[in-house]
C-alpha positions in Angstrom: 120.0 277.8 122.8 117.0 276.6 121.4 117.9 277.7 117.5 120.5 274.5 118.1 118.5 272.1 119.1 119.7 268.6 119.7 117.3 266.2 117.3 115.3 263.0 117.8 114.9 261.3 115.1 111.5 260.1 115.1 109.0 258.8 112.5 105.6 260.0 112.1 102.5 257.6 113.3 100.2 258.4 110.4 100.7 260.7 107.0 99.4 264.1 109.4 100.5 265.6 112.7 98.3 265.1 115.3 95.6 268.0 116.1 95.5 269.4 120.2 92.5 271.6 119.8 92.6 274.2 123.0 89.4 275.8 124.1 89.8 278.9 126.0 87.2 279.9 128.4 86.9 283.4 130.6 90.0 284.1 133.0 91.6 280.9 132.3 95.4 280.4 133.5 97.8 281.1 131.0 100.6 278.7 132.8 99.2 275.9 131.9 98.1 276.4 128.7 101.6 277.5 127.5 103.0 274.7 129.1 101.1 272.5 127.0 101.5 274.5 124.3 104.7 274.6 124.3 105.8 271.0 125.1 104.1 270.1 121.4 106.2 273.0 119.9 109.2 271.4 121.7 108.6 268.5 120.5 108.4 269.0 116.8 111.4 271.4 117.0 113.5 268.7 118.4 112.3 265.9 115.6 112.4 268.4 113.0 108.7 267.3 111.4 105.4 268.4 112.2 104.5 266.0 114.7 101.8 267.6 116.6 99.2 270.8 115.4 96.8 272.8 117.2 94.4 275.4 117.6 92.7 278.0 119.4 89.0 278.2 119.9 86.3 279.7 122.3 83.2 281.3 122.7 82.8 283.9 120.2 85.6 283.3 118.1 87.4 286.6 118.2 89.7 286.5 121.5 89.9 285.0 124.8 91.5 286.7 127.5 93.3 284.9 130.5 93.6 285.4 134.1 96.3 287.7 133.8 95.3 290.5 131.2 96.7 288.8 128.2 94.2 288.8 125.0 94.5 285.6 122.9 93.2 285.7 119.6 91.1 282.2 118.9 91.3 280.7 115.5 87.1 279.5 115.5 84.3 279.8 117.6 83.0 276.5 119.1 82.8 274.8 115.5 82.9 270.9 115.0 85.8 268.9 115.1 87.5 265.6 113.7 87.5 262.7 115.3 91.4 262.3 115.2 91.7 265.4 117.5 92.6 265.7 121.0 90.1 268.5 122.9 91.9 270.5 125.7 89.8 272.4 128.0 91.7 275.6 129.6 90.0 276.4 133.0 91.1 279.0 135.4 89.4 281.4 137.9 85.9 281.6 138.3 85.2 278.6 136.3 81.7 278.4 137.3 81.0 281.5 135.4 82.9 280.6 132.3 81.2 277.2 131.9 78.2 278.3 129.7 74.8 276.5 128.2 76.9 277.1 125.0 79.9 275.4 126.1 78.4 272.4 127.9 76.0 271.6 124.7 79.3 271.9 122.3 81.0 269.6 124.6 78.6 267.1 124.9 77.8 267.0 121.1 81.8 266.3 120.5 82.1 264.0 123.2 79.3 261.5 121.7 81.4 261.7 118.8 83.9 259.9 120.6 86.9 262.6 120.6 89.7 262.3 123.6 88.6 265.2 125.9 90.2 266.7 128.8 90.6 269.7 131.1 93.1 271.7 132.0 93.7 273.4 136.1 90.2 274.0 136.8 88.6 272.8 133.5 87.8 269.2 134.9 84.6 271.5 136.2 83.8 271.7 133.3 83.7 268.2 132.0 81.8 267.2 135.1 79.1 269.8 134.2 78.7 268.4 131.2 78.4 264.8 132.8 81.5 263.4 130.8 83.7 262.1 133.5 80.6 259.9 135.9 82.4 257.2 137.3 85.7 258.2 136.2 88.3 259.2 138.4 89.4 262.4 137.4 91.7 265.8 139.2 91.7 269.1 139.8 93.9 272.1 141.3 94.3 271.6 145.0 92.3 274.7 145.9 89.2 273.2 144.3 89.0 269.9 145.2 86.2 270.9 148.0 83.9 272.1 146.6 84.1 269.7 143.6 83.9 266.7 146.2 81.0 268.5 147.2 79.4 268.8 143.9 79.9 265.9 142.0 79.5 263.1 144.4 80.0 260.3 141.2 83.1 261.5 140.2 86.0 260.0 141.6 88.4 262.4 142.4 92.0 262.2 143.2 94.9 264.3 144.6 96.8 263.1 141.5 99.3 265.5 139.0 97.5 264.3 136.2 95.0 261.5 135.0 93.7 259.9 131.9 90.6 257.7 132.3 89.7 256.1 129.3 89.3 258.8 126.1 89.2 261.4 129.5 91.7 263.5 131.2 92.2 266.4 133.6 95.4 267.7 135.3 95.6 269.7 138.3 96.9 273.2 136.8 100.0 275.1 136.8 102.9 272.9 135.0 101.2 269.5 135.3 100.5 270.2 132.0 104.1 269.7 131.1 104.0 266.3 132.7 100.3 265.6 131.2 102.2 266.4 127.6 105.6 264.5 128.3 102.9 261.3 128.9 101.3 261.7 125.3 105.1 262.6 124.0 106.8 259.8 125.5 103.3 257.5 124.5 103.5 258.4 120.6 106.8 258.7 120.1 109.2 257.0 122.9 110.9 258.8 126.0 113.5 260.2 124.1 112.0 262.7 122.8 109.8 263.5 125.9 113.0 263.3 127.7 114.3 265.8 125.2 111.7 267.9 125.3 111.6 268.4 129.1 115.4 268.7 129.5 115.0 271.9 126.9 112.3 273.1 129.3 114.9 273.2 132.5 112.1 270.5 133.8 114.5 267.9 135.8 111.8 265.7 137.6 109.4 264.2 135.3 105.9 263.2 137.2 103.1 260.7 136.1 99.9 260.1 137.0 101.1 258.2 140.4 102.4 262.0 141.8 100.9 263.6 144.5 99.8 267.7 143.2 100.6 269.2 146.4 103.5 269.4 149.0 104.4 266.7 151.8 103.1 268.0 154.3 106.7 268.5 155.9 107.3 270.6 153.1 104.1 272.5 153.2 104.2 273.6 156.5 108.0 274.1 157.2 108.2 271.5 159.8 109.6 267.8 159.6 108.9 266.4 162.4 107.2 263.3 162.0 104.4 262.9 164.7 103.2 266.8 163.9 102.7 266.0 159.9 100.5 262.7 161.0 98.3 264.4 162.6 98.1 267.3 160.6 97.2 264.8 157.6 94.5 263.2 160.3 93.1 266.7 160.9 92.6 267.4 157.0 91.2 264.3 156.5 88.8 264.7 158.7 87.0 267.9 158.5 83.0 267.1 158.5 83.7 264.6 161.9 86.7 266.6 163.9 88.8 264.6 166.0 89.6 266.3 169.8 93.1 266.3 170.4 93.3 263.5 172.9 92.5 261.0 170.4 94.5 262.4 167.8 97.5 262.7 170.4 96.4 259.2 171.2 96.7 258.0 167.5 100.3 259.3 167.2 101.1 258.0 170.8 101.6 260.8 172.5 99.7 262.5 175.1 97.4 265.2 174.6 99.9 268.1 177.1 103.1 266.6 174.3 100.6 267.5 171.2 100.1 271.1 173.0 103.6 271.8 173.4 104.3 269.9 169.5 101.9 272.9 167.9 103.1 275.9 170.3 106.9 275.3 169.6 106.6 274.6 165.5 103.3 276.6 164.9 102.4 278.7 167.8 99.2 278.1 168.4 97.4 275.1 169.8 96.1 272.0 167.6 92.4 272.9 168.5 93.2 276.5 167.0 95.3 275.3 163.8 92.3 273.0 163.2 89.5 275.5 163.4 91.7 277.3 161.2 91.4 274.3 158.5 88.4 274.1 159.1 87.2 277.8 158.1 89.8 277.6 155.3 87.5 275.0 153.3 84.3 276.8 154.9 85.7 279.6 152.9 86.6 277.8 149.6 82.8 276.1 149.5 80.9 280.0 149.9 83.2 281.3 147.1 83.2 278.1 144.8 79.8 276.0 145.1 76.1 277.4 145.7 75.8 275.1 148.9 73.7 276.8 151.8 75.5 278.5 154.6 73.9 275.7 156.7 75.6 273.1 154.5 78.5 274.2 154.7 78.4 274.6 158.5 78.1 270.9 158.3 80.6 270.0 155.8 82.8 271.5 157.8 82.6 270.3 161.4 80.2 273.0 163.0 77.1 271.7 164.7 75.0 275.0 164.4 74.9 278.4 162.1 75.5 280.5 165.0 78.8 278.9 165.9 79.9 278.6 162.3 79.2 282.9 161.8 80.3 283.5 165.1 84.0 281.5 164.2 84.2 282.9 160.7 83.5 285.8 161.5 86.2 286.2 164.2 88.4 284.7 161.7 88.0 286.4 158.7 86.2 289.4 160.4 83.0 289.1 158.1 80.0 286.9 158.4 79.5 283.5 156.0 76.2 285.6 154.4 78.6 288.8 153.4 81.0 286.3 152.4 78.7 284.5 149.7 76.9 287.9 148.9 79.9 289.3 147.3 81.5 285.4 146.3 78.8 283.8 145.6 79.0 280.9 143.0 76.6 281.1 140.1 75.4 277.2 139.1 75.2 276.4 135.2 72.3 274.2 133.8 
């Protein structure tokens, strides 16, 4: 029961708690904002002081609501900010839409003050808008990492839970917030208490910045046979220049018939199919998430002309690429 807590002693590192200031934009997710949330409640429950503080602010100042219907009422409107405090960005769908002129100029203006800045899930959009994170490696939810490859080529991006670069961070959404919290936790005030604090969160594998966001790729698809995830790794990592079968089946050493009878038996369907099927699947993330031409992302994605690209999306997802960006269309912020 959390009214029994067990307590860590700890001592303070300076006379006041340290300040997490959370800016909510438009639709953002509200996982992983209470998860960071609650990790510094956690964490001064269990050392019985004031530790950490925090606040809620966005665009307007009134309320902010998430992804999922909930209203959150802010505590300011973009207003300025100490230099002690910690700046959480809270991201979520349509992030191109939430990041405004307002937003980016606010952000910039604290960010030459030299405050510690970070996003949260989709957020890390946001900080590369504003040109904060240029040569800094930096991570974002799985489902985005397309089209922000595609975007921001000076940004080094990983597959990572979580990163800190310098006074920069970004996780990757959902609870890697927890693990992004447990770092600054266990950082200020030992693993004992981050330790504590997970353990009171039923949150048994702690991961740090080395952690892979997504899957194995076993895992992922259902299927552990070895040879099949290889080449299913090869085939996503190598989307713009497809590889035919035969080499891949050749790169696994196999033969190319094996490979067939590999993706009929575990996947039912052949490996040219599954990856035409990758293939549209990050077609379709770059037309709803970027504002890149249909011809662009044609190429991005393997096919050599616009007529085969329609003519395969469209027998996939039984609309065109145009009718696809018409109603998805990405919106670019200055």
């Amino acid at each position: 029961m959390e009214d029994t807590l067990p307590s860590v002693d700890v001592a303070p590192l300076t006379s006041k708690p340290r300040r997490f200031v959370f800016v909510l934009l438009p639709n953002f997710t509200l996982l992983s904002f209470a998860s960071a949330l609650d990790s510094l409640r956690l964490a001064n429950q269990m050392a019985g002081k004031e530790l950490y503080s925090w606040t809620l602010i966005g665009e307007g100042g009134q309320t902010m609501r998430c992804s999922s219907g909930v209203e959150m009422n802010l505590d300011d409107d973009l207003c300025e900010l100490s230099r002690d405090d910690t700046v959480l960005i809270c991201g979520g769908l349509n992030i191109q839409d939430a990041v405004t002129r307002k937003l980016l100029s606010w952000m910039r203006r604290e960010a030459r003050r030299g405050l510690m800045m970070g996003g949260l899930c989709t957020a890390t959009y946001a900080l590369a808008r504003a040109g904060l994170i240029s040569e800094k490696r930096a991570t974002i939810h799985w489902e985005n990492q397309d089209s922000f490859a595609e975007e921001f080529h000076d940004v080094h991006l990983t597959k990572r839970v979580f990163v800190i670069d310098g006074n920069r961070f970004s996780t990757a959404g959902g609870t890697s917030s927890i693990d992004l919290m447990l770092h600054f936790i266990a950082a200020d005030y030992g693993q004992e208490l981050a330790n504590g604090v997970a353990d009171q969160q039923i949150y048994s594998s702690i991961r740090t910045d080395k952690d892979a966001q997504r899957l194995s790729t076993p895992t992922r698809i259902g299927v552990r046979h070895p040879k099949l995830a290889q080449v299913i790794q090869k085939m996503e990592a190598n989307i713009e220049d497809p590889i035919s079968p035969a080499v891949l089946a050749s790169q696994v050493g196999m033969s190319t018939r094996q490979l067939e009878r590999l993706f009929r038996r575990y996947l039912n369907r052949s490996p040219k199919r599954y990856y035409m099927e990758l293939r549209l699947q990050k077609a379709r993330n770059l037309l709803m998430q970027t504002d890149m031409s249909v011809i662009n992302v044609a190429l991005a994605c393997g096919f050599a002309s616009p007529s085969h690209f329609s003519k395969c999306y469209r027998a996939h997802y039984d609309t065109t690429p145009y009718r696809e960006r018409g109603s998805h269309g990405a919106k670019p912020v200055s």
